[in-house]
C-alpha positions as CSV (number, residue, x, y, z in Angstrom):
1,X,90.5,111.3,112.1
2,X,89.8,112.6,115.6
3,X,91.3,115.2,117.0
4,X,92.7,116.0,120.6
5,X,93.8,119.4,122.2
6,X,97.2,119.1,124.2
7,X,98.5,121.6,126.6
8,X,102.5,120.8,126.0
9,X,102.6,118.5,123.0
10,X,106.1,117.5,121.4
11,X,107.6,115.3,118.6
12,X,110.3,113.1,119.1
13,X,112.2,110.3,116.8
14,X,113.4,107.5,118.3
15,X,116.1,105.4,115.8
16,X,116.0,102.1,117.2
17,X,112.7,100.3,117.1
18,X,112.3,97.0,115.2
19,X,109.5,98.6,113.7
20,X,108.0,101.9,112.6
21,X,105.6,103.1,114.9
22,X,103.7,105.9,116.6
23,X,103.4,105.7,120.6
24,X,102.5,108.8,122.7
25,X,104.0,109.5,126.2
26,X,102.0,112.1,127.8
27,X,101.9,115.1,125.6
28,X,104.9,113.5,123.7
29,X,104.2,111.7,120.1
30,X,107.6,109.4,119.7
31,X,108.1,108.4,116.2
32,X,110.0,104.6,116.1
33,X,111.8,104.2,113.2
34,X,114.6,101.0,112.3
35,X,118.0,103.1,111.6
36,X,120.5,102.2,113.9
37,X,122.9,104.6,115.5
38,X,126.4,104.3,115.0
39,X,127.6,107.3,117.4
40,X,126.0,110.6,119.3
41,X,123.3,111.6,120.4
42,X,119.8,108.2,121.1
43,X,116.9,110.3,119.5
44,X,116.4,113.4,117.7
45,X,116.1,116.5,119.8
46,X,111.7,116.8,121.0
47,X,110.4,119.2,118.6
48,X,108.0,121.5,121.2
49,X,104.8,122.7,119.7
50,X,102.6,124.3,122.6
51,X,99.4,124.5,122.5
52,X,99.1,122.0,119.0
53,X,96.0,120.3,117.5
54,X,97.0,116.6,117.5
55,X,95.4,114.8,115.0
56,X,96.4,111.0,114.6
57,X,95.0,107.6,112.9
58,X,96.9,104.4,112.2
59,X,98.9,106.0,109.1
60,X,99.0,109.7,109.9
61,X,100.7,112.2,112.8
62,X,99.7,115.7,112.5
63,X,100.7,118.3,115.0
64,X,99.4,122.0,114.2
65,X,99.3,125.3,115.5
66,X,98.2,128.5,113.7
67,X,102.1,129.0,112.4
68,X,103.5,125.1,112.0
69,X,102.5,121.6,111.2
70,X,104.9,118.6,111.7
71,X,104.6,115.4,111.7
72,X,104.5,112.0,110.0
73,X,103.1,109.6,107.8
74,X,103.3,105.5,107.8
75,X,102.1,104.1,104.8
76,X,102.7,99.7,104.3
77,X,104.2,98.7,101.2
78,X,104.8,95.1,101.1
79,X,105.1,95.6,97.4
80,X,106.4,98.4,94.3
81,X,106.2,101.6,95.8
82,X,105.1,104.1,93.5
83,X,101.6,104.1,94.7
84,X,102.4,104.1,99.0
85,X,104.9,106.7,98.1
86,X,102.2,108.7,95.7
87,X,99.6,108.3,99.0
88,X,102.0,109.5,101.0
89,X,103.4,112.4,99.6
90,X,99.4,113.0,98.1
91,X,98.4,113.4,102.2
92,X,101.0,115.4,102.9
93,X,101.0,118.2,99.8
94,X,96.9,117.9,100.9
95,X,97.6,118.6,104.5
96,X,100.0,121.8,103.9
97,X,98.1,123.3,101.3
98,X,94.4,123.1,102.7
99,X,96.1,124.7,105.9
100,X,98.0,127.5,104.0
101,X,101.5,125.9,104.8
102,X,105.0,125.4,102.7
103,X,106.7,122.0,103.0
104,X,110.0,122.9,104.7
105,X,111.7,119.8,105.2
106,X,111.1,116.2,104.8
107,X,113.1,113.2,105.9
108,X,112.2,110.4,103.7
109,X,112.8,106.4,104.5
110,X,112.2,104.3,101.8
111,X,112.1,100.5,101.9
112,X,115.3,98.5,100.9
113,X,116.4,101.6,99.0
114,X,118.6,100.4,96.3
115,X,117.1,97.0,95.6
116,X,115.6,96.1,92.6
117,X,111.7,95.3,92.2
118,X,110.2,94.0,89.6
119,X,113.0,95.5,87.1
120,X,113.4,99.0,88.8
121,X,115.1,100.3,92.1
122,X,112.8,101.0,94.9
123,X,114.3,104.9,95.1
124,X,113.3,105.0,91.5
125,X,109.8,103.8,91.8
126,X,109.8,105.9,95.4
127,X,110.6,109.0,92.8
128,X,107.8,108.3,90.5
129,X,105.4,108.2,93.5
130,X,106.8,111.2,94.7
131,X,106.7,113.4,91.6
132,X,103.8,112.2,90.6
133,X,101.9,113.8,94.0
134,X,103.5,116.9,93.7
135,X,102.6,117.1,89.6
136,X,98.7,116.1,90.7
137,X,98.3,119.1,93.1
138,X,101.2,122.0,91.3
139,X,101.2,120.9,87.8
140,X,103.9,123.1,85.7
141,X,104.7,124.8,88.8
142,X,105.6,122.0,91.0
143,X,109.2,122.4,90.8
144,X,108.5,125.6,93.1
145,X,107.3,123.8,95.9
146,X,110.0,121.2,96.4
147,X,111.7,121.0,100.1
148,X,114.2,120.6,101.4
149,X,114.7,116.4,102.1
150,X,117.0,113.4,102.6
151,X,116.3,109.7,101.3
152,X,117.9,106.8,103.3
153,X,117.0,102.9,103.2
154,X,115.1,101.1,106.1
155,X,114.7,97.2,106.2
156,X,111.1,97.7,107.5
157,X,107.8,97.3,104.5
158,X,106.5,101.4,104.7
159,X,107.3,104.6,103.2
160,X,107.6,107.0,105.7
161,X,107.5,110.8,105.7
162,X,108.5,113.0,108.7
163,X,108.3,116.6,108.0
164,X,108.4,120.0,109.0
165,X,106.0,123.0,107.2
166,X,105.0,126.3,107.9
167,X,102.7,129.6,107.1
168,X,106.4,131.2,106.0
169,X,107.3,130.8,102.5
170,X,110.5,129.4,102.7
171,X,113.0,130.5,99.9
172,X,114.4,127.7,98.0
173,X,118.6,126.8,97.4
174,X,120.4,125.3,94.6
175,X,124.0,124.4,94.4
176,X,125.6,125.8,91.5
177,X,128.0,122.9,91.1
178,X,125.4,120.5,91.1
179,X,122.5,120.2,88.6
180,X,119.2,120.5,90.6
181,X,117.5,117.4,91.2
182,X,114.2,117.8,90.0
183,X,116.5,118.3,86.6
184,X,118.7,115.2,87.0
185,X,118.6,113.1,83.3
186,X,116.5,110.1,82.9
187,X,119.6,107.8,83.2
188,X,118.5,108.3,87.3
189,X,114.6,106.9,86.5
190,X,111.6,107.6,84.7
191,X,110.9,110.4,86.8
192,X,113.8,112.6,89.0
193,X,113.9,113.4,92.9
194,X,111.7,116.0,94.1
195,X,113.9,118.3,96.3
196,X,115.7,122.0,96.7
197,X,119.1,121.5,98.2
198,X,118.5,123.6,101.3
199,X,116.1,125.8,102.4
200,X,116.0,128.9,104.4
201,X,113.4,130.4,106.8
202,X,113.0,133.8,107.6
203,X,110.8,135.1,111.0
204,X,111.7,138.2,112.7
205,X,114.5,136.6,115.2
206,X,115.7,133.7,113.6
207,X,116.7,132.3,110.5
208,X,116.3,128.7,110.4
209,X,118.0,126.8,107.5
210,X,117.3,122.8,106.5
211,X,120.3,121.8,104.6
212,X,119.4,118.8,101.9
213,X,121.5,115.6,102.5
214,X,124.2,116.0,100.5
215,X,126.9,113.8,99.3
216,X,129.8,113.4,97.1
217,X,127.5,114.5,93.5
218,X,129.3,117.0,91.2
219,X,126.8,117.9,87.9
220,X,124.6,114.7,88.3
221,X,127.8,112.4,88.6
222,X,128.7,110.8,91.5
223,X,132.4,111.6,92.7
224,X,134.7,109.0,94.7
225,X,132.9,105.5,93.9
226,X,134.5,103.4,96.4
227,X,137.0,106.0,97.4
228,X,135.2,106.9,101.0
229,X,137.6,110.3,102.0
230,X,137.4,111.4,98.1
231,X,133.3,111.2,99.1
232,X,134.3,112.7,102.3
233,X,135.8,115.8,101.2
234,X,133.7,116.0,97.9
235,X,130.7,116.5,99.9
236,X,132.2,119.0,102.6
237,X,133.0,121.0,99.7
238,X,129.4,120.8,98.5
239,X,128.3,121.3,102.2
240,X,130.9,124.5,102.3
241,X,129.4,126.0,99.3
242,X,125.4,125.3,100.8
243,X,126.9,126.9,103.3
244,X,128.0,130.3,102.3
245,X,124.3,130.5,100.0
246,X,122.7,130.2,103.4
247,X,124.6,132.7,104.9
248,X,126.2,130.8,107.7
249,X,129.6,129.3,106.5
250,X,131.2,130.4,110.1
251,X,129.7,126.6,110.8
252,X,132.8,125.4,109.5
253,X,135.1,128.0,109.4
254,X,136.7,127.9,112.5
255,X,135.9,127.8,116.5
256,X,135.8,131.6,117.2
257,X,134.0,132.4,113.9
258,X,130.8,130.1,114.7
259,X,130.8,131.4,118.0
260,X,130.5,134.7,116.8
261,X,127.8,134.1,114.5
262,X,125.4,133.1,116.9
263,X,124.9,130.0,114.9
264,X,123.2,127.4,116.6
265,X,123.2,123.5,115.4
266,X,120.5,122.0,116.0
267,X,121.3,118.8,113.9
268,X,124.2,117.4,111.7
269,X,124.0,114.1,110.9
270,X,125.9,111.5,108.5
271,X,124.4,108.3,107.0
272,X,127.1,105.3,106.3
273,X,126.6,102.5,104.2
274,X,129.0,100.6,106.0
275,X,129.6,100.8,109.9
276,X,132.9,100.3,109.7
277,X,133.3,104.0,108.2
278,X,132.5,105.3,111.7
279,X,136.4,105.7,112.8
280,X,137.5,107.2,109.7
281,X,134.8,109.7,109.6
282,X,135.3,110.5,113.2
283,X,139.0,111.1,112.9
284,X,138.3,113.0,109.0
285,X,135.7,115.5,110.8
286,X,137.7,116.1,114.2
287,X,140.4,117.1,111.6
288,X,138.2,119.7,109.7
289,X,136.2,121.0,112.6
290,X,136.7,119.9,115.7
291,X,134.3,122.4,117.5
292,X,131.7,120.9,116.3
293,X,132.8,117.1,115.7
294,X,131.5,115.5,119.1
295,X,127.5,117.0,118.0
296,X,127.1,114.4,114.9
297,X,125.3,111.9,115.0
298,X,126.2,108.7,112.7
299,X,123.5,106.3,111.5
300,X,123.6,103.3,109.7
301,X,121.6,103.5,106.7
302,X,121.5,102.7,103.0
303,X,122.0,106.1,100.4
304,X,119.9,107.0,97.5
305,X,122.8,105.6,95.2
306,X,124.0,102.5,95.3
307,X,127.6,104.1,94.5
308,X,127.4,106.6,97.3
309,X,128.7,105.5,100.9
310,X,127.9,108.4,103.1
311,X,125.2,111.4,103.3
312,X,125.4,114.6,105.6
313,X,122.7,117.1,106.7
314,X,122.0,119.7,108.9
315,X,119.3,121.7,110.8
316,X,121.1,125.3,111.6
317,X,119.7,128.5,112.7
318,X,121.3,132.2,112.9
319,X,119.7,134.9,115.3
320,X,119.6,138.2,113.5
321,X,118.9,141.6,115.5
322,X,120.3,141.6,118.9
């Protein structure tokens, strides 16, 4: 793949495209992807990189300095997807490690999520692929190297990967009301999801913190089927409890309190099933936190289970020192 030196190269997502593409703008690689907004904020915030190694084909973005590689990765399939997802996920674990870098986050879109294909649903077969790269490259260990990550649906034929990873080893979270999971039981498919609930970086000013999407799971069960506020408040409370294991429950504590903190948000976003949720979830979030209620972005997107309705993330970060 050939590589070009940029003086002020960025990354930026773009959510409505009719289909997944890379296009660069200057020094700025825009990722297309199909998954419509609902409310906030047009595109991700551009992720700066100066001074990044570009490397780029048909199929693969990667941006890398000495300290951080991000990126993505479009791989067709028009068919099952346990061997796109495996080549995906098999570049990726290959590009990190042969550079000396931790996956940190990955957001994962997976075709037609919850439809079934040949006798199994796609997120299953997209969790065979998935395990299956990480097993091939950490064996026993490979539940150590597991990011943080959300899975949502997109119409479009491709598995696509767009991550963040680092030279910091990033130390890895678990709720302790929910069962991790890489553990889930095999009533969820042949193989589980490969992913830590949050994760936390450490560098000398900042501590940067992915939080998992996360939604209305308690043990392995899924809470609230059909019930969308039961789903609402069962994943704040999941959220809440990320929260304080990261360090930074003054997110939703109260206005003065996250001020204080010298939390910054760089992202919270919620994934609905169904459009017409937006309201409700606009009203349910200005009534637990309004400081912070007009920053989330809603997208319209299909979740990892067909029973869940609505998914939540975060991209946070506390200054420590002065």
């Amino acid at each position: 793949m050939p590589a070009v030196s940029q003086d002020e190269p960025s990354l930026l997502v773009n959510f409505h495209a009719d289909i997944p593409r890379v296009e660069r703008r200057g020094g700025t690689y825009v990722i297309h992807l199909p998954i419509p907004i609902l409310a906030g904020s047009q595109c991700a915030e551009p992720h700066p990189l100066p001074g990044a190694e570009i490397i780029q084909d048909e199929q693969v973005l990667l941006m890398e300095t000495d300290q951080d590689l991000i990126g993505a990765i479009i791989i067709p399939a028009p068919g099952r997807l346990e061997e796109p997802t495996r080549q995906a996920y098999t570049q990726l674990l290959s590009s990190c490690t042969e550079r000396g870098m931790h996956l940190h986050r990955v957001w994962n879109y997976v075709p037609d999520i919850n439809a079934v294909t040949q006798g199994l649903e796609n997120y299953r077969q997209f969790n065979i692929g998935r395990w299956l790269a990480f097993e091939n490259l950490f064996g026993r260990d490979l539940r150590a190297f597991m990011p943080a990550a959300s899975a949502v649906g997109i119409s479009s034929p491709h598995v696509i990967l767009v991550f963040i990873a680092g030279k910091t080893q990033p130390v890895y979270l678990e709720n302790p009301s929910q069962i991790p999971a890489y553990h889930y039981p095999s009533e969820y498919g042949p193989r589980p999801p490969s992913f830590a609930r949050a994760v936390l970086v450490h560098t000398p000013e900042i501590i940067q913190g992915y939080l998992s999407g996360t939604a209305s799971i308690e043990g392995h069960v899924t809470v609230g089927e059909g019930d969308w506020h039961q789903q609402f408040r069962t994943t704040l409370r999941n959220i809440r409890i990320m929260l304080e294991r990261m360090g930074m429950t003054e997110l939703l504590k109260n206005a003065r309190a996250f001020e204080k903190a010298q939390i910054i948000l760089q992202d919270l976003r919620c994934y609905l099933r169904h459009a017409e949720m937006l309201p409700l979830l606009q009203d349910w979030f200005n009534e637990e936190a309004p400081w912070i209620a007009d920053r989330i972005i809603y997208q319209q997107a299909d979740i990892c289970r067909a029973d869940l309705d609505l998914e939540i993330e975060a991209i946070l970060y506390k200054r420590i020192g002065k």
